[in-house]
ROTI-829359 format. One line per 4 residues: number of its first residue (from 1); their letters; for each residue y, x, z negated of C-alpha. Coordinates in nm, 4 decimals, padded with zeros to 6 digits, always signed. Layout:
BEGIN
NUM	A	Y,X,Z ~ ...
***
This chain:
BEGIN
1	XXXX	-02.9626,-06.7010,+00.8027 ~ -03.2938,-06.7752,+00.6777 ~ -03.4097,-07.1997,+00.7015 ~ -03.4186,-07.3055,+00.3343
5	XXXX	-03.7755,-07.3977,+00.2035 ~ -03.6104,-07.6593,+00.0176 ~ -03.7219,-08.0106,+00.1275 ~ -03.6162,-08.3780,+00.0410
9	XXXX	-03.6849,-08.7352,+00.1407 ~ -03.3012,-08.8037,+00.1001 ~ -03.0987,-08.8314,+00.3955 ~ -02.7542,-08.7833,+00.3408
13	XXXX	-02.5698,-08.9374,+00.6036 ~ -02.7550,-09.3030,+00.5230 ~ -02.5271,-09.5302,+00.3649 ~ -02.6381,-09.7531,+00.0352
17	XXXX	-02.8101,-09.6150,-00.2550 ~ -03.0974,-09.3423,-00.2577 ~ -03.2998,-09.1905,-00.5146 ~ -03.4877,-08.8640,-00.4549
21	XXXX	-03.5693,-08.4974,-00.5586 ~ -03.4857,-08.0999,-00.4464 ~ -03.8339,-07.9650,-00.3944 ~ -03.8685,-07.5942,-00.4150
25	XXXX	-04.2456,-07.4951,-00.3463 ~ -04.3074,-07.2728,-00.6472 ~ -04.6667,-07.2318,-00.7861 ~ -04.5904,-07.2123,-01.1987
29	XXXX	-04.8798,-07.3571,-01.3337 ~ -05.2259,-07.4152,-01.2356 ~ -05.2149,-07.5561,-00.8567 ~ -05.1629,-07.3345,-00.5785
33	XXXX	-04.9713,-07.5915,-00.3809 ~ -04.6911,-07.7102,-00.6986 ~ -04.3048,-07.7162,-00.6559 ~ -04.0519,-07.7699,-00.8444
37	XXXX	-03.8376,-08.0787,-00.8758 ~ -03.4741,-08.1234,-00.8596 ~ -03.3913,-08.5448,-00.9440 ~ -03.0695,-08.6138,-00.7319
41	XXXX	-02.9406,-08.9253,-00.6145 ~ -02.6728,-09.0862,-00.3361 ~ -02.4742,-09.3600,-00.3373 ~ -02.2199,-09.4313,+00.0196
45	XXXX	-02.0756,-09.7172,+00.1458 ~ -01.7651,-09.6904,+00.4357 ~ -01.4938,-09.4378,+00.4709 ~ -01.4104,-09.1838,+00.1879
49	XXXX	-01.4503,-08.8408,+00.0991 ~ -01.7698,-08.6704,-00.0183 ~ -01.8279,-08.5613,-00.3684 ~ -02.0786,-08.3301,-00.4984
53	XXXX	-02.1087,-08.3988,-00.8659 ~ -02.3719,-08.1601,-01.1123 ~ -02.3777,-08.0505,-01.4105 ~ -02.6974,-07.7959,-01.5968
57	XXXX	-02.6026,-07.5023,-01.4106 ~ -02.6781,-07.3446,-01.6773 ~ -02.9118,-07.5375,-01.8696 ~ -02.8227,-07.5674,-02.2174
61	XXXX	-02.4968,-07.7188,-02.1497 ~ -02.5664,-08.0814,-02.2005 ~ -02.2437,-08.2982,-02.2253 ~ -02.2308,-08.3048,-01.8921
65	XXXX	-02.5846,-08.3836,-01.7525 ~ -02.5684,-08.7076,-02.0083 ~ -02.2677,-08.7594,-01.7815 ~ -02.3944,-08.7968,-01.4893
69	XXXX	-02.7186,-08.9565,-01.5508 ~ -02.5162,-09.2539,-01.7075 ~ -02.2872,-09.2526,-01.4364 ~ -02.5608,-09.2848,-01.1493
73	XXXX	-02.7054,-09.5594,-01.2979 ~ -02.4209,-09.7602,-01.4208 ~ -02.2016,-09.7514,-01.0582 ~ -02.2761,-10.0737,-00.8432
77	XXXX	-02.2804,-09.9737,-00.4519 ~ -01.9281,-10.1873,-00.3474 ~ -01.7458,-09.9276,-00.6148 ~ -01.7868,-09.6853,-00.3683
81	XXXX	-01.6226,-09.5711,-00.0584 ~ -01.7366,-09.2487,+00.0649 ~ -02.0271,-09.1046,-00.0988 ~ -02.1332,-08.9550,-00.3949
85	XXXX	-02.4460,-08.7124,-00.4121 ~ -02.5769,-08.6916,-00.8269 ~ -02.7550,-08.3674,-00.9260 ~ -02.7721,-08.4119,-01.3163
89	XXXX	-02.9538,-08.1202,-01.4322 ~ -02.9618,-07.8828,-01.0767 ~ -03.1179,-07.5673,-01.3326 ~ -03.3799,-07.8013,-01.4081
93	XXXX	-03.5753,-07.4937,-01.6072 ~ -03.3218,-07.3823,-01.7832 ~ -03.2385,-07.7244,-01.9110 ~ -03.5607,-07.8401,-01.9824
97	XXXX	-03.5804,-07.4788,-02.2096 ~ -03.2465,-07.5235,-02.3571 ~ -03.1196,-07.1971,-02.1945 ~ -02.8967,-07.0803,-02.0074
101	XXXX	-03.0721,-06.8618,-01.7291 ~ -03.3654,-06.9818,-01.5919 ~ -03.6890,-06.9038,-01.7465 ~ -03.8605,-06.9264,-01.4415
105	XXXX	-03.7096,-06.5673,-01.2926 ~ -03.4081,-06.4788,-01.5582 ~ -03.1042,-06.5516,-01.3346 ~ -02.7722,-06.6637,-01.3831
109	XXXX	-02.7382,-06.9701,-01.1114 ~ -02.3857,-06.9579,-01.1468 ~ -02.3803,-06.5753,-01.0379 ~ -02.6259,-06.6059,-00.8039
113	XXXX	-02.4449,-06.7073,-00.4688 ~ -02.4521,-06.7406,-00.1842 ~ -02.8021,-06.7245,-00.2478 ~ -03.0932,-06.6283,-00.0784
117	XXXX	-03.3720,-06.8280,+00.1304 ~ -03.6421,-06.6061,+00.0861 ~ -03.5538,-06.4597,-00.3053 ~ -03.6573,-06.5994,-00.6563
121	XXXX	-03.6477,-07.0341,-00.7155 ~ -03.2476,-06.9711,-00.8803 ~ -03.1796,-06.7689,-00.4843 ~ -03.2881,-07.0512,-00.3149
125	XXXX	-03.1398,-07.3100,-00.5106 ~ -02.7920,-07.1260,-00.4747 ~ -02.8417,-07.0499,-00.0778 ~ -02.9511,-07.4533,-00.0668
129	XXXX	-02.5694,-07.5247,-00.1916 ~ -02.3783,-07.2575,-00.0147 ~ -02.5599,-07.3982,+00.3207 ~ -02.6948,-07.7222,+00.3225
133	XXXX	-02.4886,-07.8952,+00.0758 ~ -02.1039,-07.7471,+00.0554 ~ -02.0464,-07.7487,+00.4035 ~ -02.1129,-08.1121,+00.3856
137	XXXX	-01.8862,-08.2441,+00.1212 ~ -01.5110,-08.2326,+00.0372 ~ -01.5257,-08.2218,-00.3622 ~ -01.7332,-08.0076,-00.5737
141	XXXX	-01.7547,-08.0987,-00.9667 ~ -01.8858,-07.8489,-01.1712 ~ -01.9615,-07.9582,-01.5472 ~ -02.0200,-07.7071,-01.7590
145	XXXX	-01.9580,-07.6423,-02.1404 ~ -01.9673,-07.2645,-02.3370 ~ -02.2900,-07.3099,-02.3948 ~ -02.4814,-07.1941,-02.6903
149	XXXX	-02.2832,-06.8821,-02.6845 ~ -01.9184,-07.0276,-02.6620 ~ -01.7683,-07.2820,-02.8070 ~ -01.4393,-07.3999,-02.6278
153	XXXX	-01.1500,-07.6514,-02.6752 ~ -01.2970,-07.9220,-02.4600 ~ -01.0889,-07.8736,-02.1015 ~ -01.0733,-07.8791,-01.7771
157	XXXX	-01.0471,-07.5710,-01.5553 ~ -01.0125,-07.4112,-01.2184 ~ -00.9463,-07.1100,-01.0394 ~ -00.5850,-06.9818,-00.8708
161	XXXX	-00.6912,-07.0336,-00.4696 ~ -00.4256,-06.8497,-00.2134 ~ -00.4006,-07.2081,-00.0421 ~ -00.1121,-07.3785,-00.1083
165	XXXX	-00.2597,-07.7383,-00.0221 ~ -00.6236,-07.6572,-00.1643 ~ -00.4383,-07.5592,-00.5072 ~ -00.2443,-07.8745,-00.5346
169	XXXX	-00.5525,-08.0835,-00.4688 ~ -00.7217,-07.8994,-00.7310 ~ -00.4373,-07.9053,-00.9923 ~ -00.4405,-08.2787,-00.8902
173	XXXX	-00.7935,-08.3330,-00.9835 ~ -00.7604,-08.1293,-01.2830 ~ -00.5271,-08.2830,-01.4158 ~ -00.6943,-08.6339,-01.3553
177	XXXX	-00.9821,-08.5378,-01.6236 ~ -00.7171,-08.5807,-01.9272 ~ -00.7736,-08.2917,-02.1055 ~ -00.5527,-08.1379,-02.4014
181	XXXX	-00.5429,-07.8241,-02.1907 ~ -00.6186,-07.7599,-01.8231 ~ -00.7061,-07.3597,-01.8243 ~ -00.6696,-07.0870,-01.5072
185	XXXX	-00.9281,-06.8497,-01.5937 ~ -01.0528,-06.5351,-01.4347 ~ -01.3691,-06.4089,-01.2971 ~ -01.4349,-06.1173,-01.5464
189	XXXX	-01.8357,-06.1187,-01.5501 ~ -01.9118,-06.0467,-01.1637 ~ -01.9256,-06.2141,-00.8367 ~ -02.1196,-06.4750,-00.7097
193	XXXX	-01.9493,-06.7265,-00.8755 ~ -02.0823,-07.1040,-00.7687 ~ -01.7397,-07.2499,-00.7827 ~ -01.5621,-06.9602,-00.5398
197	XXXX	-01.8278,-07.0076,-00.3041 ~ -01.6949,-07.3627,-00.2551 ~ -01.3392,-07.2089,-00.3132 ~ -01.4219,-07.0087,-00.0176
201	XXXX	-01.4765,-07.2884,+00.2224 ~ -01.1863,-07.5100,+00.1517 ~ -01.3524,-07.7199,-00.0875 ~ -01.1394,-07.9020,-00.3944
205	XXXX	-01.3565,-07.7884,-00.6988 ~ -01.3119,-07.9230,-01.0425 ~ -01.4986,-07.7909,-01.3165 ~ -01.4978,-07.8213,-01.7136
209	XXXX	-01.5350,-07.6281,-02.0652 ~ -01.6543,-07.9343,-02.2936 ~ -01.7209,-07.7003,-02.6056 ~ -02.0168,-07.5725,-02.6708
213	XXXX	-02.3253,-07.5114,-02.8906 ~ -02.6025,-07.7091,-02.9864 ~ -02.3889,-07.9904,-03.1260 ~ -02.1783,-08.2335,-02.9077
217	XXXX	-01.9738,-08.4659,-03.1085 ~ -01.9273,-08.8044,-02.9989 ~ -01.5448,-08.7492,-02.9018 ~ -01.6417,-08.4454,-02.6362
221	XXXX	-01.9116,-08.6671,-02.4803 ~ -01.6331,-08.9828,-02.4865 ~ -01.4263,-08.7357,-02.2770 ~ -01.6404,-08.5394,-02.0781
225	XXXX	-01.7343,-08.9480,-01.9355 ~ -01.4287,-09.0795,-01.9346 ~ -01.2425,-08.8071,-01.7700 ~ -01.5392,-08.7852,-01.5015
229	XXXX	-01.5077,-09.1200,-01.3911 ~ -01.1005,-09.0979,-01.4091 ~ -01.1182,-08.7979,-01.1426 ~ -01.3568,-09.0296,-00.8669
233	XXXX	-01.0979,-09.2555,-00.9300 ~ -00.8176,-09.0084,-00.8405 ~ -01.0200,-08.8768,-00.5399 ~ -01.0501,-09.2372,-00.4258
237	XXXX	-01.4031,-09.2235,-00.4209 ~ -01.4527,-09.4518,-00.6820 ~ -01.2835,-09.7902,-00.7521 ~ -01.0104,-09.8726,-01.0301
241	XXXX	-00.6941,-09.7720,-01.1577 ~ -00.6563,-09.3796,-01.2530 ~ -00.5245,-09.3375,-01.6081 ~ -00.2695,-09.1027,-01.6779
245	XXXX	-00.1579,-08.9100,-02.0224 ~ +00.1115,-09.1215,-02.0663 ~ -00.1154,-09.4277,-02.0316 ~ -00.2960,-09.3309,-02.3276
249	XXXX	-00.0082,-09.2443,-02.5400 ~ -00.0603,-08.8841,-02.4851 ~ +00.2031,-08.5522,-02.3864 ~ +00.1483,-08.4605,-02.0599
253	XXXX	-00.1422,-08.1739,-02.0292 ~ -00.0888,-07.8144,-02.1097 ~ -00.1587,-07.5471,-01.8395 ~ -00.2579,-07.2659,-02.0204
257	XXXX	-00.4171,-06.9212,-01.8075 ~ -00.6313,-06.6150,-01.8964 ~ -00.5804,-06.3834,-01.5862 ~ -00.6063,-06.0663,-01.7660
261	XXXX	-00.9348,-05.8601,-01.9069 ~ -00.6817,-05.8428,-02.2142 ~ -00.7383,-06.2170,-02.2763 ~ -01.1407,-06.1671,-02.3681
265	XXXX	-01.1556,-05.9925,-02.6672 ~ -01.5749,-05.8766,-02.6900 ~ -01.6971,-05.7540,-03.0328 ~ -01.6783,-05.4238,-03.0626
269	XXXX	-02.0175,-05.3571,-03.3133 ~ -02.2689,-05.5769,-03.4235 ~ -02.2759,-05.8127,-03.7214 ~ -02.2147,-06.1651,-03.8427
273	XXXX	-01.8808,-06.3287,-03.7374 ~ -01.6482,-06.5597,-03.9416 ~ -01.3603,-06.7104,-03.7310 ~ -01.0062,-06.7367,-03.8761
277	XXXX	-00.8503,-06.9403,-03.6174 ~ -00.9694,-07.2959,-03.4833 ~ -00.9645,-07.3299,-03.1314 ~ -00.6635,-07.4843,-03.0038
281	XXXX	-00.4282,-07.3190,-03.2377 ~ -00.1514,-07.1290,-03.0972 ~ -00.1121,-06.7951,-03.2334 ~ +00.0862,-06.4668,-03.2610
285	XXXX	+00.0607,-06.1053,-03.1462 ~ -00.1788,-05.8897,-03.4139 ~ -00.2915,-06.2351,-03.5831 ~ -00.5962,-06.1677,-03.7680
289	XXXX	-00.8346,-06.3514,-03.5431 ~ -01.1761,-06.3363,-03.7813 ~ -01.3722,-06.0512,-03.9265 ~ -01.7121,-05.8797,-03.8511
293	XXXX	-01.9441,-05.8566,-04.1776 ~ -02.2264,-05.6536,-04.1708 ~ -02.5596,-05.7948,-04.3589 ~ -02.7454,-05.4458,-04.3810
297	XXXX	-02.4280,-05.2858,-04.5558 ~ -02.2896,-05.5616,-04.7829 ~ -02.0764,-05.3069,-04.9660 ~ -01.8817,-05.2101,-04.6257
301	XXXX	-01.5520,-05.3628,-04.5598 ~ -01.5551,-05.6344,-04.2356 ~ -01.3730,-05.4790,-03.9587 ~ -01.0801,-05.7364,-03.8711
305	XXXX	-01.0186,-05.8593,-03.5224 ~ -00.6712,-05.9151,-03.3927 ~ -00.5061,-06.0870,-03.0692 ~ -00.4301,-05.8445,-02.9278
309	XXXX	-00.0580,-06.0907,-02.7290 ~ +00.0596,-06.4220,-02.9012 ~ -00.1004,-06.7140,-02.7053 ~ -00.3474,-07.0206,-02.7200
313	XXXX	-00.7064,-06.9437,-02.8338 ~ -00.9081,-07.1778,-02.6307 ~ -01.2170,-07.0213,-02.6930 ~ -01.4394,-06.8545,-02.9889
317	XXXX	-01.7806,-06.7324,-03.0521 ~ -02.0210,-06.9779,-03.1384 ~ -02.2970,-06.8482,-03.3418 ~ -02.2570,-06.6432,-03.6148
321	XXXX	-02.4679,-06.4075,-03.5327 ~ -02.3042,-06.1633,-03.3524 ~ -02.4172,-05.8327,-03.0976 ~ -02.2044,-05.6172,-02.9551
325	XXXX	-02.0203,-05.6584,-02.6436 ~ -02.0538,-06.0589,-02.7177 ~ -01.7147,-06.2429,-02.6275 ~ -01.5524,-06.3314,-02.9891
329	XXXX	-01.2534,-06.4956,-02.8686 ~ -01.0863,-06.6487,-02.5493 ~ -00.6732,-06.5815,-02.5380 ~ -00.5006,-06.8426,-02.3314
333	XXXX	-00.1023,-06.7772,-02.2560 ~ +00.1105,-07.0748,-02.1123 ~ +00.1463,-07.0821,-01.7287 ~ +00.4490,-07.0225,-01.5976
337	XXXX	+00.7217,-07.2833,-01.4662 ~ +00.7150,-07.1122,-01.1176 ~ +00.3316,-07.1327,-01.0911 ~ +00.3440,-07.5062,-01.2029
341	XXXX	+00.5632,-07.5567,-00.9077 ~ +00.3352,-07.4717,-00.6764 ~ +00.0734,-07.7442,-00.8456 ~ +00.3567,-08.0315,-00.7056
***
């Protein structure tokens, strides 16, 4: 294993409040000797677990970066027991470009693991977290939304982990975030996946779907904060009394799963797309989902999509603009009651 060529003035095992940056030597601009700057912050005081909390994995997911930078500042030191590390935007150049690879080399970050010491600044980054940071921590939060591409009912989510007691705490955690839905979803676009690399080494990882595309309503941002700070609460990591459903006057949350290549329905030409269904609604098996139109051939009929299974759609294009092999629409089914046992 190659030493990372990441360095940092932070020093994670000191207690009390830090502020700092991720440097990655990288010469982008007109200096021979630049790097590039991650912000990231600590805050530990006594016994606790250790939470990893980020968000701008890929970069033009927002909700959840504003997230964390108003958490980090707004948390007084005796809140905490055990320690919180903040990395608010950790694709710093894809967020700064409003995109969701980074410009820098063209890589996915969230594809990219376990990484590599010696590759591109996105290898590094990713082989930084696989080995410096994961071992180190028992949490891992993951905000993300569907981007630019994707919008998505806002939820929680999480994998299915062969660990009995891993997959409770995750359920657990899951469930503390207070969503409408929390979604099992499937790896259907590669390996490499940031989340089963912490998966991988016992870690409880929590990660989010809080819509998507370039606008973020007040209510998704009132969520995406208040269900953060609900799940440090439930991890004991953070002071105060967690908040259930049924303390705000709300049915308990629905599990909901897409396990199957089935459940991603991609658009089979290009064109423009108009959406039929909202996301959220339930709906039933050949349900005319939304139609392709095609602006060079106005005279040609739109070719219909339909689901292709009742179920839940949690997720739909976002723009209109449509090429093919783009994902059109997300189909969620209800989890089973013998799978929800195994959450208890």
């Amino acid at each position: 294993m190659s030493q990372t060529p990441i360095s940092t003035r932070i020093d994670f095992n000191k207690p009390g409040i830090q502020w700092g940056t991720l440097n990655i030597p990288f010469s982008y601009n007109l200096s021979g000797w630049a790097q590039l700057q991650i912000p990231i912050s600590t805050m530990a005081r006594g016994e606790g677990p250790t939470v990893l909390l980020m968000a701008g994995n890929h970069g033009d997911e927002y909700p959840g970066q504003i997230a964390i930078m108003k958490l980090m500042k707004s948390l007084n030191l005796e809140e905490i027991s055990g320690r919180i590390i903040f990395i608010p935007a950790i694709n710093m150049p894809a967020a700064k470009a409003a995109t969701r690879l980074s410009p820098l080399d063209g890589k996915n970050l969230n594809r990219s693991f376990p990484g590599n010491a010696e590759g591109t600044v996105t290898d590094i980054m990713a082989h930084y977290l696989t080995h410096e940071i994961f071992p180190n921590v028992d949490v891992v939060i993951d905000l993300h939304t569907g981007g630019r591409g994707v919008y998505f009912y806002p939820c929680a989510h999480m994998h299915l982990v062969e660990n009995r007691e891993q997959l409770r705490r995750m359920a657990a955690a899951t469930e503390a975030y207070n969503t409408d839905f929390s979604f099992l979803y499937a790896d259907i676009a590669g390996k490499g996946l940031l989340p089963v690399e912490a998966e991988n080494m016992g870690k409880t990882v929590v990660t989010t779907e809080m819509g998507g595309g370039e606008v973020t309503n007040a209510a998704v941002h009132r969520l995406c904060q208040s269900g953060l700070q609900n799940v440090l609460i439930h991890l004991k990591v953070l002071a105060g009394q967690e908040t259930s459903r049924v303390d705000l006057g709300l049915p308990p949350t629905r599990w909901i799963q897409a396990l199957d290549a089935e459940d991603y329905i991609f658009s089979p030409e290009s064109g423009i797309f108009e959406s039929f269904v909202d996301v959220g609604a339930d709906v039933s098996g050949d349900q005319p989902l939304g139609a392709l139109h095609f602006l060079e051939r106005p005279d040609r009929e739109p070719t219909i999509i339909h689901a292709p299974s009742k179920g839940i759609a949690i997720a739909h294009r976002g723009p209109t603009l449509t090429s093919q092999g783009d994902i059109l629409f997300c189909l969620a089914h209800d989890v089973d009651a013998d799978v929800l046992k195994t959450f208890s």
